[in-house]
N, C-alpha and C positions, 0 to 999 in steps of 0.2 A: 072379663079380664083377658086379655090379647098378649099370649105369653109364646112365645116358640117352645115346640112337646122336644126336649131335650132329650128324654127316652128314646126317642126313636128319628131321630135326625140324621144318624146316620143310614138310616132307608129311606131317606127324602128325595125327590125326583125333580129335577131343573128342568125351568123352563125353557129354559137349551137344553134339548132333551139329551141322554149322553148315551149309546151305544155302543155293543160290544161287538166287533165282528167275528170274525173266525180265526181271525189270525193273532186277537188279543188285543186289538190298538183298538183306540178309543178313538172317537168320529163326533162329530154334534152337529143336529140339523138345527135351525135356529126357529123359535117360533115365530109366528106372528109381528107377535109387539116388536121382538128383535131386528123384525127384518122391516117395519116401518120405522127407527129411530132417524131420527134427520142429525145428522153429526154436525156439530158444530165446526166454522172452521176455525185451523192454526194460524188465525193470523191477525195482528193487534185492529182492535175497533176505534182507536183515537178515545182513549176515556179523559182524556182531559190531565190525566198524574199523569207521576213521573215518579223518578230516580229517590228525588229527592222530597218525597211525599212521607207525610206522617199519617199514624193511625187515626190520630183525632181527626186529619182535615177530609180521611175516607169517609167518618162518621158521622162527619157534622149533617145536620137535617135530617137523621133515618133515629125512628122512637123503636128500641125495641121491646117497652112495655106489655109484659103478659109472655114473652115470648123465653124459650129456655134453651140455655146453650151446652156444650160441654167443651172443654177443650184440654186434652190429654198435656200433663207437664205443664201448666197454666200458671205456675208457681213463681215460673224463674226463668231468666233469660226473654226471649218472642213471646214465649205462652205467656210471661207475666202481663205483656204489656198487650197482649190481646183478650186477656181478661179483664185486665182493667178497663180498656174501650169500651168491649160488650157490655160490662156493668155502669158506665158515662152514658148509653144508651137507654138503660133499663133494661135489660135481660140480668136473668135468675142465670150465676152461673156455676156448673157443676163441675170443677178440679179433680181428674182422677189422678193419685202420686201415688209413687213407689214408696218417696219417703214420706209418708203423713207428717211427721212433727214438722220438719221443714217447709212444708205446704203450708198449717195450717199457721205458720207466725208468718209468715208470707202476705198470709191474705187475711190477718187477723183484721185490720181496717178496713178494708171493703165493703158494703152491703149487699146483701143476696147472694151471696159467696156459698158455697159449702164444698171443703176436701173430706175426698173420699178414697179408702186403699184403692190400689189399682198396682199392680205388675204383671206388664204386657206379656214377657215372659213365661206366666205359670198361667196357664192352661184353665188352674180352677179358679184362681182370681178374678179372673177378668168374665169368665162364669158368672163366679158371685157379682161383679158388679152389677153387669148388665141387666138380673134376677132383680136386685136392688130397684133400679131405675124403671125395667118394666113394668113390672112387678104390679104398681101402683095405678096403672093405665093415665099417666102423664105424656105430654106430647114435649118431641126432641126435636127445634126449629133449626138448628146448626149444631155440627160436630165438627169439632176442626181436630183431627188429628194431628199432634204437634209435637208432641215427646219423641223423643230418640237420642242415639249413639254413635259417636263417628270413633273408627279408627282405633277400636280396642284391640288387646289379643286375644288369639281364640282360643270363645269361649264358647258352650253349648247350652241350651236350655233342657229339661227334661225330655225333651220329644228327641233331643238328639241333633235340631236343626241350629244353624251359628247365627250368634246371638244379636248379630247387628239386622240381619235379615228377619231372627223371629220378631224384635222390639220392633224394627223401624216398618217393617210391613206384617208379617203373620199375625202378630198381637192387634193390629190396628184390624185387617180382614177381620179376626174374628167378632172382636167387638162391635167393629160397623153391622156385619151380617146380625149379632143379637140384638143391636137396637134396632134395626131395620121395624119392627111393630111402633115404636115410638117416635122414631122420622117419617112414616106414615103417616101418624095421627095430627102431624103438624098439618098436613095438606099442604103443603109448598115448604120442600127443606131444605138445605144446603151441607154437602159434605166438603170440608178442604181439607188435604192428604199434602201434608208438608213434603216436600221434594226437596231439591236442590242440584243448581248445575254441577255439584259432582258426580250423577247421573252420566253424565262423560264419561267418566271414568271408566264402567262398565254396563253392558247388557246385563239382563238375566241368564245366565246358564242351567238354562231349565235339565241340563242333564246331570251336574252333579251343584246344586246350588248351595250346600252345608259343605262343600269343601271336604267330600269324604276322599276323592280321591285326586284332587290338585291342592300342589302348596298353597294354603294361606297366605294370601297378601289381602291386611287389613284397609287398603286405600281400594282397592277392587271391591272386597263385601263391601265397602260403604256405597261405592260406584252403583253396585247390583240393587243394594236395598234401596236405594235413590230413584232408580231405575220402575222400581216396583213399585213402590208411589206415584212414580205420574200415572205408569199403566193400570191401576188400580181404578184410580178416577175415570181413566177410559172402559176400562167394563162396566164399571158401576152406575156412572151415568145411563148407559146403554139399558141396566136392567131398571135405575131408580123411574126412568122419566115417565112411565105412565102410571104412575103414583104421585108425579109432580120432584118427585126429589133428583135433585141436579148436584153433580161431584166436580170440582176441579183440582188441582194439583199446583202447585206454587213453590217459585223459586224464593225465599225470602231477602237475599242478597246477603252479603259476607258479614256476619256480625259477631263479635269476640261474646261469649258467652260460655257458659259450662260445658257446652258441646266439646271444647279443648282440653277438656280435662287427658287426656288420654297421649297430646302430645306436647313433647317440650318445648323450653319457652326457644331452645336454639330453631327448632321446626317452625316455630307459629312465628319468629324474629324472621327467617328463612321466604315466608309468603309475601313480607313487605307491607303487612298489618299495621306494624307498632313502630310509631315514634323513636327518638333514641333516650327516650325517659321512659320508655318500655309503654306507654299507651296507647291505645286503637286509636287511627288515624281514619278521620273520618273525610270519606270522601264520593257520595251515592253515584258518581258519573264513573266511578270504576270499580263497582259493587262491593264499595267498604262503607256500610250502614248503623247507624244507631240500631239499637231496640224499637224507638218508636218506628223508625221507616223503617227496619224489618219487620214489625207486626203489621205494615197496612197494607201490601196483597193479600195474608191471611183475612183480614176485615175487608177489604175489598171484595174479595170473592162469596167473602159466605151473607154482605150485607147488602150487595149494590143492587139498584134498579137497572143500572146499565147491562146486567147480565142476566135478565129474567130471558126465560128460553132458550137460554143457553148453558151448554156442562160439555163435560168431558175432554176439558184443557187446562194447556198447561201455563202457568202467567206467571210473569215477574212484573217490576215497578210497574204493580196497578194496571198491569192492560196485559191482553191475551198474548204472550212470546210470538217470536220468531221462530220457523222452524229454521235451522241451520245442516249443513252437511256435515254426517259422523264424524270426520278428520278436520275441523273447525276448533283452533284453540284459543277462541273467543270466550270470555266467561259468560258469556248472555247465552237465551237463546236455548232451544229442544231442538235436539238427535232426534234421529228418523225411527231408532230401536227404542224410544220413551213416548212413542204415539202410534204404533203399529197396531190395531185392531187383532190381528191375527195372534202380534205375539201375548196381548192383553188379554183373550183368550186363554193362552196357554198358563200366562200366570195363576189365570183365575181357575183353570184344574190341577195347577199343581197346588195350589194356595187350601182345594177342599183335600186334595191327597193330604198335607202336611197337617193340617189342624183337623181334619174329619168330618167338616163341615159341609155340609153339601146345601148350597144357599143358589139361590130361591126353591123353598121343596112346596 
């Protein structure tokens, strides 16, 4: 059984090794594997989609029979409609929800379905699940990280870190880092770390990132937590590939879903979303998308052959983004602070600071 020793994790040693000097600042020499990774580039390969592409038409011709997936928030909104693909394929898939009863009438028609507790959130939950799922020495062929929060007020989790940042990145870190033995056993895996071009919005402020000491503005933590998912997939790629497992990050384009729970209809009328019968105006050429064309970059990335030897970018309408310059008020398109190596880096020490995790030991 191929379990990470949870006991003693927090004495694990990275293979970026990490160093203390004299003066107390922390340094990392990079090993080997690090320093041969061939980085993929930022910039679109012609896949053939578009805008206006659905999930099924990513799907059509790939069996994913035998193969198991998971996809956080899988229930409702994208996540719904990317589980249901992966299961049109044949893939076993695992739903982890905050809410279970919600979930599991959600998916009660599906086949090979199972929801499972999960809140990013707590610390031990997401423990337990990961215990759950390894546990059993099963292999995890795709994980699409997908659940998340836009634009609450603040609030904190136990650790004390805010709450858009722990759900929409720290809870995904950690769970990624525990399945890491079970995307292993896949022997060729896929992670997709939902983003989004509100990523714009803001960097990471790796020096006060929980907002202990600046005003709260919730359009900014979302900006930062956004931010933290492309960059995520940029480390992770960097440590998955010589294990075979390849991470990307994805814009899914403008979709009305429960993600809005948080802002008023005068705000969400205010973006130029909604008809004057109050319905989403659907339009992929100015990233106002269905559910289904917002779940096919997610099933794009984590299913395509177009992207074998390739990770650690960032894609919208089914092909690898544009990089754009920071002060670009385009909605398409990756900021130069959502693919910087360096500062992806620094996420991923502050990411073992804040959850205690110290991944790869």
């Amino acid at each position: 059984m191929e379990i990470f020793p949870f006991s003693i994790i927090l004495q694990c040693q990275r293979k970026i090794h990490m160093a203390q000097n004299e003066a107390g600042t922390v340094r990392k020499t990079q090993d080997e594997t690090t320093r041969s990774h061939q980085t993929t580039p930022q910039h679109p390969i012609g896949s053939g989609f578009g805008a206006e592409t659905t999930a099924a038409e990513v799907i059509r011709g790939i069996d994913l029979s035998g193969k198991t997936a998971i996809v956080t928030g899988g229930y409702s909104g994208i996540g719904l409609q990317t589980t249901r693909t992966f299961v049109s394929a044949g893939a076993r898939v695992v739903v982890p929800a905050r809410d279970l009863s919600k979930a599991t009438k959600a998916l009660a028609a599906m086949p090979r379905v199972i929801a499972a507790a999960l809140d990013l959130m707590d610390q031990t939950s997401v423990d337990a699940f990961a215990n759950r799922f390894v546990g059993p020495g099963q292999a995890l062929h795709i994980l699409v990280n997908n659940a998340g929060i836009m634009a609450n007020p603040l609030t904190r989790d136990a650790r004390g870190s805010e709450s858009q940042f722990a759900t929409n990145h720290l809870g995904h870190f950690q769970l990624t880092t525990l399945l890491w033995p079970a995307l292993r056993r896949a022997k060729g895996a896929r992670v997709v770390s939902l983003s989004s071009v509100g990523h714009r919005r803001a960097k990471v402020d790796f020096e006060d990132p929980n907002f202990e000491r600046r005003e709260y503005d919730r359009w900014i933590a979302y900006g930062q937590s956004k931010t933290a998912n492309a960059l995520f997939a940029v480390g992770l790629d960097v440590i998955g590939e010589p294990d075979g497992i390849r991470a990307f990050s994805v814009h899914p384009g403008g979709v009305i879903t429960d993600l809005i729970r948080y802002m008023s209809r005068e705000e969400v009328r205010a973006y130029g979303v909604l008809d004057e019968n109050g319905r989403p105006i659907i339009d992929p050429a100015h990233n106002m998308k269905t559910p289904e064309q917002g779940a096919a970059t997610s099933v794009w990335c984590a299913t395509s052959r177009q992207l074998e030897g390739l990770g650690g970018v960032y894609c919208e309408d089914c092909d690898i983004a544009v990089p754009v310059p920071g002060d670009s008020t385009e909605l398409r398109g990756v900021r130069p602070w959502a693919m910087d190596r360096e500062f992806a880096d620094q996420l991923w020490n502050l990411s073992e600071k804040l959850t205690g995790i110290c991944f790869p030991n």
